[in-house]
N, C-alpha and C positions, 0 to 999 in steps of 0.2 A: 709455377711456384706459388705455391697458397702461401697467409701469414694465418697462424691459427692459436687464440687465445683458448682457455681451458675451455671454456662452456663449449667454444664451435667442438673442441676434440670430444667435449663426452655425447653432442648431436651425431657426431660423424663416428663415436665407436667401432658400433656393428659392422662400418664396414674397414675399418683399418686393419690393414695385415700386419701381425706377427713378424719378428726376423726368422722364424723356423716355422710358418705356416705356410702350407703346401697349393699351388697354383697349379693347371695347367695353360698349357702355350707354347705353341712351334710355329711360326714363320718363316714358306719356303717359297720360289713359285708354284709349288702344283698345290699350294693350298688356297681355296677359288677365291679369294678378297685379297690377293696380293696384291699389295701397293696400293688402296683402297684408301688406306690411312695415311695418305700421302696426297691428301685433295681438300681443295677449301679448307683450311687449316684458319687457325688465329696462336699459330706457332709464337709464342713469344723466346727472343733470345737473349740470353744473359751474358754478361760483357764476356767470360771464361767462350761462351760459342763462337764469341765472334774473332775471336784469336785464334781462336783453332781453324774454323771457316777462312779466314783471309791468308793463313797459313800454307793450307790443301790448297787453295785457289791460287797463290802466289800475288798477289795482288797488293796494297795499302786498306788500312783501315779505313779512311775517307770514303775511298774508292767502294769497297762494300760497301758499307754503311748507304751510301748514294744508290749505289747501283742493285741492292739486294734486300733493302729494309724501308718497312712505314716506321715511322716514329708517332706516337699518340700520346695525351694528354688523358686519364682515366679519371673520371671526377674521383674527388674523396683521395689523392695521390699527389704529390708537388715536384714526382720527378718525371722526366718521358716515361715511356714505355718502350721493349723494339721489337718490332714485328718483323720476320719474314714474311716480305714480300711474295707471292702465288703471282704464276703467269698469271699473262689477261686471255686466260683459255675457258670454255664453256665451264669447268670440271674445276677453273680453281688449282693447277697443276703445281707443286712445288717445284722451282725453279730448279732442281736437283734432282729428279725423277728420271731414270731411264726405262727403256722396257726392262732391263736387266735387274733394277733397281735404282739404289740409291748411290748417287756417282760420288759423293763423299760420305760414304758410310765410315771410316776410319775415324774421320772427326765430326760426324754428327752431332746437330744440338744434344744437351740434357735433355730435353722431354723427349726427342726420339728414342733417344739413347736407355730410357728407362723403362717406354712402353711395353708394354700394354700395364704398367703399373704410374701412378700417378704418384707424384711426392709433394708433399707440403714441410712445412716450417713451425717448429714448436717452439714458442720461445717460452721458457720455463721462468716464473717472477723471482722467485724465491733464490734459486741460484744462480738465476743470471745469464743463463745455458742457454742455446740453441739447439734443436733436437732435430733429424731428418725424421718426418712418418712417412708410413706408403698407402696406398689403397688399391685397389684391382679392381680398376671399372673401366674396361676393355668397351668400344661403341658397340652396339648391336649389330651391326653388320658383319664384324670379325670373328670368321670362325677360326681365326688361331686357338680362342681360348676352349675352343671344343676338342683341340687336341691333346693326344695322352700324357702327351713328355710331361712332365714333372719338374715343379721349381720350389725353393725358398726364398725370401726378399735378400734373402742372406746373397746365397748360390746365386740369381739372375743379376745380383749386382758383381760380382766379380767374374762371370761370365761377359757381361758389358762394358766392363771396365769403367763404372761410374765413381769408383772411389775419388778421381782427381775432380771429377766433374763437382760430386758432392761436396769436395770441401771447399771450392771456388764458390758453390752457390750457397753456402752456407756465411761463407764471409762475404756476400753481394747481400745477404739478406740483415745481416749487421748493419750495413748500412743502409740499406733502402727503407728498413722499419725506421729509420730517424725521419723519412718524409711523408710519413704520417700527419708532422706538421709544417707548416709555410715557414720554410727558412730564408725567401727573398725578397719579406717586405712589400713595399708599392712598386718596385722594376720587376716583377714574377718572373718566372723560370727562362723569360727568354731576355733575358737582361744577361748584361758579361759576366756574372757571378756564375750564372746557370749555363751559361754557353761554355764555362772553365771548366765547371763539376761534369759538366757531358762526355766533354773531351776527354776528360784524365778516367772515367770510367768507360768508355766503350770505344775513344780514339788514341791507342796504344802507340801510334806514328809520332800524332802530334805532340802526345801528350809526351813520349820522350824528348823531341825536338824543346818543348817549354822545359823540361830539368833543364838540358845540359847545354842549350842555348841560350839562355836570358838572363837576369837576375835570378831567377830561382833560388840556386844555391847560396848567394849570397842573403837569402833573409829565411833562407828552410837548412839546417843542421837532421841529414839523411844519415843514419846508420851505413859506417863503413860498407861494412858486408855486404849490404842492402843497396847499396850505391853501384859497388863495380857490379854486381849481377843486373844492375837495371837493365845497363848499358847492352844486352843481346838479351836479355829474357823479357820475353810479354809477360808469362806468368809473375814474373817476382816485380816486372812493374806495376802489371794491376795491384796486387797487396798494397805496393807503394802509395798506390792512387788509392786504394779504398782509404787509407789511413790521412791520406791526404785531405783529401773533402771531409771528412770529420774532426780533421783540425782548421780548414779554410773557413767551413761556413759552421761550424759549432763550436769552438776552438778547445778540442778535444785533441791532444800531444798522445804522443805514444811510443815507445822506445826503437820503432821502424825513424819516426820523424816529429821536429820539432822546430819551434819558430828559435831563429837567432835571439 
């Protein structure tokens, strides 16, 4: 997920796709670079992946997170980052790679999920808005995009079923554009402020265990609705938790949630 201001969009034009411009690309095994794109990666996942991932796997968030992810610090950035993790195999293998394919294709990341097209983040000044763009820049080694089928950014996305993806990463990108600047001060990101904002965005376990176990609710006034759905949905608790950290460390309220 790119963040991209007006100047980068009118450098990156020429190659932005259209909703109705025409792609080719088919992805099967007998097309010879299968699972190709599926090696030495710097996959990064967004809290929406990692709910679906722990999901398919049956597992806890922790427990991913631990067992399946780097975490990095990106200069010029004041949040982590999360990596999936690549076996320690010559090739760099996604931990999820079969010969067959991909053993969680159902809930694969966003950027699987999109390729062979790339998506960035327009945040528009004027209105306020957040935009998804796309671009089609397949690696060179991939001869899917030499093949005939025929796509629109329109059509490949509801073929993939990215609609729910996109609008989770559209509201992570709401937030993550606010740590552009240092919101922790002299204790930095790994201080208990930053170890709070981690959890309630990419540890969906714990972070319901803090609602509905602690003080929480006595100094956070949660929207009804918004509450009894917490309590079995990851999706409607991450919303919670986006809205949350922009009111914990920017004290931005919002009609999901608010201080007592």
């Amino acid at each position: 997920m790119k963040y991209l201001d007006i100047s980068t969009m009118e450098n990156l034009s020429h190659q932005r796709m259209d909703a109705r411009q025409i792609f080719h690309f088919r992805c099967a095994p007998d097309v010879s670079c299968f699972n190709l794109c599926c090696r030495n990666l710097n996959l990064f996942l967004y809290p929406y992946d990692v709910i679906r991932l722990k999901h398919r796997l049956k597992m806890s968030s922790a427990r991913f997170i631990d067992q399946y992810t780097d975490i990095i610090m990106r200069e010029g950035s004041f949040f982590p980052d999360v990596l999936l993790k690549m076996l320690e195999t010559t090739d760099k293998t996604c931990p999820f790679l079969t010969e067959k394919g991909c053993s969680v294709y159902p809930d694969r990341p966003d950027a699987c999920r999109t390729f062979p097209l790339e998506m960035g983040i327009q945040y528009h000044e004027t209105s306020k808005t957040y935009e998804p763009v796309y671009f089609f820049r397949p690696p060179d080694f991939c001869k899917g995009a030499d093949e005939k089928q025929s796509w629109t950014v329109e059509k490949w996305g509801l073929d993939q079923e990215i609609a729910a993806y996109q609008h989770m990463t559209i509201q992570w990108a709401k937030v993550k554009s606010l740590f552009q600047k240092d919101p922790w001060g002299p204790e930095g990101v790994n201080g208990q402020r930053g170890k709070m904002a981690f959890m309630a965005i990419y540890n969906s376990d714990d972070f319901r265990e803090f609602v509905f176990n602690s003080s929480f609710l006595k100094r956070y006034k949660v929207q009804n609705d918004w509450l009894n759905k917490m309590k079995k949905k990851d999706e409607i608790l991450l919303n919670v938790a986006f809205d949350w950290v922009k009111l914990f460390l920017w004290g931005m309220p919002s009609k999901k949630i608010r201080l007592r």
